[in-house]
Each structure stands twice: as C-alpha cells, then as structure tokens.
ZAMARGU-4260 file (C-alpha; in steps of 0.2 Angstrom, whole numbers, plus 5000, padded with zeros to 4 digits):
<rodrens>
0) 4926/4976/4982 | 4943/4974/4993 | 4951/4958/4988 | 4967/4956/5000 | 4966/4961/5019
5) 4979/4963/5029 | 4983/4970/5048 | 4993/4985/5050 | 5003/4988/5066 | 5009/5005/5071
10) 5022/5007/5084 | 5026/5027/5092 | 5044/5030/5090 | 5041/5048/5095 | 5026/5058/5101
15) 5012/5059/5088 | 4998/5070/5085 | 4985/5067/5075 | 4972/5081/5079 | 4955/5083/5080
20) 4955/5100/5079 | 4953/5115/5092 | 4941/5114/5107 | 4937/5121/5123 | 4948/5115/5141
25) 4965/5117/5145 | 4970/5105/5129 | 4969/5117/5115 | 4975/5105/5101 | 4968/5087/5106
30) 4974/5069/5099 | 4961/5060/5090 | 4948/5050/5100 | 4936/5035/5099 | 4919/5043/5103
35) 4914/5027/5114 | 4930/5022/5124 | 4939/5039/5123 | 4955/5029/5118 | 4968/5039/5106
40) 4965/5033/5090 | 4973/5037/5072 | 4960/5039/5058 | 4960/5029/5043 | 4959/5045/5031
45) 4975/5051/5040 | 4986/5035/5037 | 4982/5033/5019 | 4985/5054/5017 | 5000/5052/5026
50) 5008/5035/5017 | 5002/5044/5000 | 5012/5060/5006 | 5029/5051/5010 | 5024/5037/4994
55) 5040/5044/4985 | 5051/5045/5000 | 5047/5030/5006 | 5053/5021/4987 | 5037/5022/4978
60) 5034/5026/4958 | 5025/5044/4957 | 5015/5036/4942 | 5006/5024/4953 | 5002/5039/4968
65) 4986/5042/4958 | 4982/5025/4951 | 4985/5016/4970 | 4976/5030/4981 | 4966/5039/4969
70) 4966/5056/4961 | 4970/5072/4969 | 4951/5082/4972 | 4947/5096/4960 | 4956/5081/4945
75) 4946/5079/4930 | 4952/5060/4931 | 4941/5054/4944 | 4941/5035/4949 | 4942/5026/4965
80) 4958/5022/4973 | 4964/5003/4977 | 4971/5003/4996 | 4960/5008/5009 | 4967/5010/5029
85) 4954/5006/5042 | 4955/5015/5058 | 4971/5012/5071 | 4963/5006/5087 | 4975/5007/5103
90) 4984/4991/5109 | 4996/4994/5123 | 4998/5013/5130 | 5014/5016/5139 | 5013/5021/5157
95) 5026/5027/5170 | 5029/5014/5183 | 5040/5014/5199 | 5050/4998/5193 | 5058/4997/5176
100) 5052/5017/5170 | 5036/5010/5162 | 5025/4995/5157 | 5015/4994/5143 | 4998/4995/5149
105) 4983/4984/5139 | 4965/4979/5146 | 4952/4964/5139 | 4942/4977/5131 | 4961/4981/5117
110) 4966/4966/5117 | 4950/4957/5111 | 4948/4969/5099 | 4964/4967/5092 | 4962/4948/5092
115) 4946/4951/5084 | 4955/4959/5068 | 4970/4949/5067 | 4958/4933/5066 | 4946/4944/5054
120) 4961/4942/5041 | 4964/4925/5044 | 4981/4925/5057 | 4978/4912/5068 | 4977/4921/5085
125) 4973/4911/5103 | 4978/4923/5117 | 4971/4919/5134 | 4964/4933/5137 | 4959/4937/5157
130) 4946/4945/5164 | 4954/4961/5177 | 4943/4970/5189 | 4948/4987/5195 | 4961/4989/5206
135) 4968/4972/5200 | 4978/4970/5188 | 4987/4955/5179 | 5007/4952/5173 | 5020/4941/5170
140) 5035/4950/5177 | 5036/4949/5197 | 5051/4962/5195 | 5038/4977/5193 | 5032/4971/5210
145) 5036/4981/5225 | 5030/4974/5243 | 5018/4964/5230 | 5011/4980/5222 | 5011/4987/5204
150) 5012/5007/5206 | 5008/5016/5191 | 5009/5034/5194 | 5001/5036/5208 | 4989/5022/5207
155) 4994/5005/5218 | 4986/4988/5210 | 4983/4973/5217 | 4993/4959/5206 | 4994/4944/5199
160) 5006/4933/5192 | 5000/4924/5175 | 5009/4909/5168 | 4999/4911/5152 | 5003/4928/5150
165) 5019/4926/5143 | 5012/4917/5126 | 5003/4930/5123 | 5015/4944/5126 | 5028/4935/5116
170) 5017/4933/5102 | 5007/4951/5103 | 5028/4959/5101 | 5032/4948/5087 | 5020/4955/5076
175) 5019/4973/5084 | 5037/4977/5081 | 5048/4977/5067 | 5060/4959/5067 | 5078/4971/5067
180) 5090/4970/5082 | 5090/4989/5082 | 5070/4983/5088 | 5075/4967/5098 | 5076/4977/5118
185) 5059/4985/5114 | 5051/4968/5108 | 5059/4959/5124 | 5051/4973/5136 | 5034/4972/5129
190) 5036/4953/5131 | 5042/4954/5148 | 5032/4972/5154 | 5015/4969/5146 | 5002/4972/5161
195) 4981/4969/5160 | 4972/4981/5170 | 4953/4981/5168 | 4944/4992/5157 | 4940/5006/5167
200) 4960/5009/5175 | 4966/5008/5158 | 4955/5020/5151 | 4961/5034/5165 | 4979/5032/5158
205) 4974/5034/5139 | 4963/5049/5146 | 4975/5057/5157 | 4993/5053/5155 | 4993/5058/5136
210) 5008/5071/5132 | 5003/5090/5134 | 5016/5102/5128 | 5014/5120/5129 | 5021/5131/5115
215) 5021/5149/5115 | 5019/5159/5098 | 5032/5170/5093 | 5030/5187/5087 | 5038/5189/5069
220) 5044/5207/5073 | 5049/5208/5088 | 5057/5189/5091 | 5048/5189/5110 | 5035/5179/5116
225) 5016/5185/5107 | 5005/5190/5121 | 4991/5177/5122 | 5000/5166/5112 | 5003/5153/5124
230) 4994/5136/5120 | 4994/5117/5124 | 4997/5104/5112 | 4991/5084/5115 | 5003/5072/5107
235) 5004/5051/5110 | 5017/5045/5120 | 5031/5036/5111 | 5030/5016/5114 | 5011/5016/5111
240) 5006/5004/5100 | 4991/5002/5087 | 4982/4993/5076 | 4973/4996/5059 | 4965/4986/5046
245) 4971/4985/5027 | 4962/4983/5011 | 4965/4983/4992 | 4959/4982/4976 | 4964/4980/4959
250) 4966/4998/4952 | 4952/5007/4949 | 4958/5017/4932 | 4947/5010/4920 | 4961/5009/4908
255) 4971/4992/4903 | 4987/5000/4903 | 4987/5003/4921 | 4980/4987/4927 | 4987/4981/4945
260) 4978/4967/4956 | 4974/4966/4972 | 4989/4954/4976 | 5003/4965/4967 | 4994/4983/4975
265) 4998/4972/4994 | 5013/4967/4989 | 5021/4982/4984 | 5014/4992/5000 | 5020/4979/5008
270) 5039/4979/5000 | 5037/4999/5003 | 5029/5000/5021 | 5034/4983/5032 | 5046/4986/5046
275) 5049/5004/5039 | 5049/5020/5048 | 5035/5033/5043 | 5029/5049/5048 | 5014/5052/5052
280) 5003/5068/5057 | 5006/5088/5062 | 5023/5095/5068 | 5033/5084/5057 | 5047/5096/5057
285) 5049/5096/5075 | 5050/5076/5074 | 5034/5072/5078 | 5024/5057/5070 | 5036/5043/5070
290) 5029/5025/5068 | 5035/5010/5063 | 5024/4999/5051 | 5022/4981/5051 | 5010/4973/5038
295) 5005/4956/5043 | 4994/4944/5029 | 4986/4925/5032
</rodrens>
C-alpha cells in the first residue's frame, strides 16, 4: 500500500524520445502514445527505470537502488520496490506560432486532467477552465494576435481574450518549472503565451508537429552512408510539458535493518529529483532526454 503521493512535473529541455518501438509509416521509431487521445506520453516503467539508472549520478546512495526501486530481475532477493511513477500525461505542447516563435498550446481535455491529479494529491487547484470549440481558441496575451487572429502554423483561429486566464497560467508555471532565475523567462512565457484550443485542434498538433529526424546508418568499413540505412526517428519538442503521478511505500526488504518509511523514501526523491535536470529515454548521447523535475506534495 502507497503511503505518500505526490505530483511529478516534467518539463522538455531537449528533444525526448521515449519509443514504442518500430512500426510501419514513414515514422520508423515512434514516441510513446496514449492509445485513446493519441497524445505523446512518457510511461511510468520508463521514468522509474530511468531515475533508477541516473540514482547515483543524481546524489543517491547505491545501497538504497535495490531497497527503494526493487531488485534487479534474474536476483535471488526478490521483494517489491517502494516508489512507484504513474504515467506522464501531456500538459502544454509547444507550437510554432507567427507572433513570439511559439505558444504553448493546451486544450480543456489536458488541463482537466492535470487539475484532476493535482487535486487527487491534495493541492488545492481552481482553474477556470473554458470550454473551446474548433477553430476558436482562447488566451491571455493580445500580442500573439495579428489582424485579431492566432496563426499556428498554417492554421488561423478565431480568439479570445480571457481575463481569467492569467490565474491560471501563473499558477500552472509555478508548479511546472523549476523556481531558479536560470528558469524565470520560460515561467514568464508560459504565463503570458499559454493558449486553449479545443480538443480536437490540439490533438492535430500533438499528432503532427512532433520532431521527426532522419538518421542515416553508417557503414563501419567503409565510413559512407549504409545503403538502406536511412530512417526517421520521432522525438518531443523541447518546452513540452507533463505530468505524472508519485507513490511510495515503506521498503519492502523484509529486513529491520533497512527499514525506510513512506515519508523519508518522498523526502529523499524529493531532495534528489526537485528542480533537477534528468535524463530520460534513447539517444542519450546525442543529448536527447532532458527534463526538468518538480515534485509537488499537499
């Protein structure tokens, strides 16, 4: 039985790919997906494999890898772990607009859900959240406006201009983003160029406007290009940002010696893991995987 909840926020400071392995399309290496609203999503397996990877990096005791996140498979030791990561869901989704480079674009659908977790865990959360119909779309900041449009791409939407909007935006970037003034111009955008588009819109732009890179294979003996080796890789766009729930326990060792509860196993993820910068995902070595982690409790 989880203990000690807690909301984990995950902010793209590079491309990151979390794969869901091959398929067929032009995408040979696609980002992970929730199955009903196609949104990029980071599974909870891969957080907690990827925090228990970097545990020693980050400032952690290698003695309590095994006892915190359980044992390795194929150990003789076996016992259950005491943190446990949900699922990231997507918040905001960066988009390329004609004012200001980009907005961060949200819809009712994330934002409700992240509301949902945040008060699950006991933060007190009222966002007026509005309702947006396609085609329409709903911000704060009359400077992304040109001739009284938002263009996105190459999509035009009808805005509005909410006085309400701003208490939430100010609030959502204060818990999305590290408290730093290295931080402080991408908390002040997100509270300033947060934009509402309805469901359906924003789910084109998490669908289609994803980073695809192509890489090409090399051949080992000659140094040249590998015939047929060309493929496309999906990564999510830096200044995305998502949400995850947190669990833990007491340990789970079965011996008194190693004994931990639930409040010191949050505290300690939390000294380890709050406004730091972690890595995440494949191509690590090619600086992919980036986010920034802040832990929020009641």
């Amino acid at each position: 039985m989880f203990e000690k909840q807690a909301a984990v926020f995950l902010y793209a400071v590079s491309p990151v790919h979390l794969g869901a392995g091959s398929m067929l399309g032009v995408i040979d290496n696609p980002i992970q997906r929730e199955r009903h609203t196609k949104h990029p999503c980071f599974a909870g397996s891969g957080i907690k494999g990827a925090v228990r990877h970097g545990f020693e990096a980050i400032g952690g005791d290698r003695v309590l890898i095994d006892r915190v996140f359980g044992p390795e498979s194929g150990s003789s030791d076996l016992h259950a772990g005491a943190v446990s990561f949900g699922d990231a869901q997507l918040v905001a989704f960066p988009v390329r607009c004609l004012k200001n480079g980009y907005v961060y674009a949200t819809c009712p659908q994330a934002l409700g859900r992240a509301q949902r977790l945040l008060t699950l865990i006991g933060l007190a959360v009222e966002w007026r959240i509005p309702d947006v119909t396609e085609g329409h779309c709903v911000l704060a900041n009359p400077e992304l406006l040109a001739n009284d449009k938002l263009h996105l791409e190459a999509f035009e939407y009808t805005a509005r201009i909410s006085p309400d909007l701003p208490d939430l935006t100010q609030d959502l970037a204060s818990k999305a983003l590290p408290q730093g003034p290295e931080h402080a111009f991408f908390r002040d955008k997100l509270t300033k160029d947060l934009v509402i588009l309805s469901d359906t819109d924003f789910g084109y732009f998490t669908e289609h406007a994803t980073v695809v890179e192509p890489h090409v294979r090399i051949d080992p003996d000659t140094g040249t290009a590998d015939g047929g080796g060309l493929f496309y890789t999906e990564n999510l766009p830096p200044e995305s940002v998502l949400l995850a729930p947190l669990m833990a326990s007491q340990t789970r060792t079965g011996r008194k010696e190693d004994a931990m509860d639930a409040t010191g196993v949050m505290l300690m993820l939390r000294n380890l893991l709050d406004n730091r910068l972690i890595q995440i995902g494949g191509d690590a070595t090619t600086g992919r995987g980036l986010v920034t982690v802040r832990i929020l409790e009641a």
